[in-house]
C-alpha positions as CSV (number, residue, x, y, z in Angstrom):
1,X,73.7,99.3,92.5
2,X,76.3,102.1,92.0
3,X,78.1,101.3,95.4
4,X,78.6,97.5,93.7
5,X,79.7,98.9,90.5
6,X,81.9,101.2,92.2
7,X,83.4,98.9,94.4
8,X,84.1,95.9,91.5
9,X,85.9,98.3,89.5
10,X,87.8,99.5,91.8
11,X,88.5,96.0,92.9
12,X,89.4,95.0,88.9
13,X,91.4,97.8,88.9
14,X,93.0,96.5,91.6
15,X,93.7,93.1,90.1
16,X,94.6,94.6,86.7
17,X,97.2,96.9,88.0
18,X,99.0,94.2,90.1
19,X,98.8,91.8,87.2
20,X,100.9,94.8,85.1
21,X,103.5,95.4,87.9
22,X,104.1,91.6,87.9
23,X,103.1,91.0,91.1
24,X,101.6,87.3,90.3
25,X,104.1,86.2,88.7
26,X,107.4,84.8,90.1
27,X,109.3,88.1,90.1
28,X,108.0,89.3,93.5
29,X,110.8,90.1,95.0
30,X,112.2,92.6,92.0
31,X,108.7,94.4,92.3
32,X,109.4,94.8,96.4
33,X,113.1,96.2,95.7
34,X,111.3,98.2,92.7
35,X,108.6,99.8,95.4
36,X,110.8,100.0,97.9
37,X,114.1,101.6,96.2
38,X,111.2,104.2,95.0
39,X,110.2,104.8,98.3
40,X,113.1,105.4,100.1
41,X,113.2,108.8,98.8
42,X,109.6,109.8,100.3
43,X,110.7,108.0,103.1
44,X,113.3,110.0,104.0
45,X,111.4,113.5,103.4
46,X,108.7,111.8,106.1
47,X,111.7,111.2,108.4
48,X,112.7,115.0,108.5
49,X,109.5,116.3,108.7
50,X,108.5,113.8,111.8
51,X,110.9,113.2,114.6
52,X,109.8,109.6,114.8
53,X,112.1,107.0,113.9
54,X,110.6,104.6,111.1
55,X,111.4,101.2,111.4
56,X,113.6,99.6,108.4
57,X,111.5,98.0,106.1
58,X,112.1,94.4,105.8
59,X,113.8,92.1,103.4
60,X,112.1,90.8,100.6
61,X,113.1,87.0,101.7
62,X,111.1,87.9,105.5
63,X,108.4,89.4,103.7
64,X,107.9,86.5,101.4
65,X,108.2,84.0,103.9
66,X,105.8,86.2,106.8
67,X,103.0,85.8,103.5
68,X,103.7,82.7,102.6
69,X,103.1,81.5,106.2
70,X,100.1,83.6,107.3
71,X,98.4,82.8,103.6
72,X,98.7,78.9,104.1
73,X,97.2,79.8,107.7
74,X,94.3,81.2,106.6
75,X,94.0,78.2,104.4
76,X,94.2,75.9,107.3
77,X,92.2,77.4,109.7
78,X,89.5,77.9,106.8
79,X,89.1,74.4,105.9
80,X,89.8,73.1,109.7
81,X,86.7,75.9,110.0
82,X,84.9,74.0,107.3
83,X,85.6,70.7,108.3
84,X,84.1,71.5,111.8
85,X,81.2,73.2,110.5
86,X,78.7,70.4,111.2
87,X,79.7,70.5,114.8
88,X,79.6,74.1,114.8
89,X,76.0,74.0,113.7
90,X,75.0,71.6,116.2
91,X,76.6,73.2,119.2
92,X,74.6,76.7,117.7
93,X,71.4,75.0,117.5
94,X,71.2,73.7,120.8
95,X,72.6,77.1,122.2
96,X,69.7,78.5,120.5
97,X,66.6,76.2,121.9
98,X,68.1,75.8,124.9
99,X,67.9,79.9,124.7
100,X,64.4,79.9,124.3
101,X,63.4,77.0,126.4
102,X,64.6,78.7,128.9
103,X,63.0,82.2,127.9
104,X,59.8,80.9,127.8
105,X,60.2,78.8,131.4
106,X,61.2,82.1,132.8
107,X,57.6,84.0,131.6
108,X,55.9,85.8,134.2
109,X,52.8,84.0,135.6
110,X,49.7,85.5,135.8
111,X,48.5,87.4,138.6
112,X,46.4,85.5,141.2
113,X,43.2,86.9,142.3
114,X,43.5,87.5,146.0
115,X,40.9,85.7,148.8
116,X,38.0,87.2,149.4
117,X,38.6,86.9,153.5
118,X,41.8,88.7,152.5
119,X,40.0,91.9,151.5
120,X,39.5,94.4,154.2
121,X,36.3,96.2,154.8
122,X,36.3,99.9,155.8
């Protein structure tokens, strides 16, 4: 019950915070430049200290657009997920009892008792 309390505050913390910054509101971009104008500073004290070059971050219009894109994505693939979910089910099921019909076809038989005339004496 802690771990769920835990986790929904830190998840409406989350919200709450990003609902201040302005983030779900229309001035998205302004809050990118904002983040990433206060960044750049860091940045550049993580490119002296590591001889890696760090890619350029991207524009605010490509980075709009990329979540705009893979967002309405998601929302297709979800409901084409939905839609087929009847199908899915079906194809599952008989997956599943074709599974066991064919585990309990493949069940050892007993063991036969052997022939008497089979039997050697000593």
């Amino acid at each position: 019950m802690f771990r769920f309390a835990v986790k929904v505050g830190l998840a409406g913390g989350a919200v709450y915070y990003s609902k201040q910054e302005g983030i779900w509101e229309e001035d998205t971009e302004k809050v990118y430049e904002r983040y990433a104008t206060a960044m750049k500073p860091h940045i550049e004290s993580v490119k002296q200290q590591i001889p890696l070059d760090i890619p350029a971050l991207p524009s605010s219009g490509e980075l709009c657009f990329v979540t705009k894109h893979y967002y309405n994505e998601g929302v297709k693939n979800t409901i084409h997920f939905i839609h087929r979910l009847p199908c899915y089910a079906g194809q599952w099921a008989k997956k599943g009892s074709d599974a066991i019909k064919q585990a309990l076809d493949a069940q050892p038989a007993p063991p036969k008792a052997e022939p008497a005339a089979a039997v050697t004496k000593k």
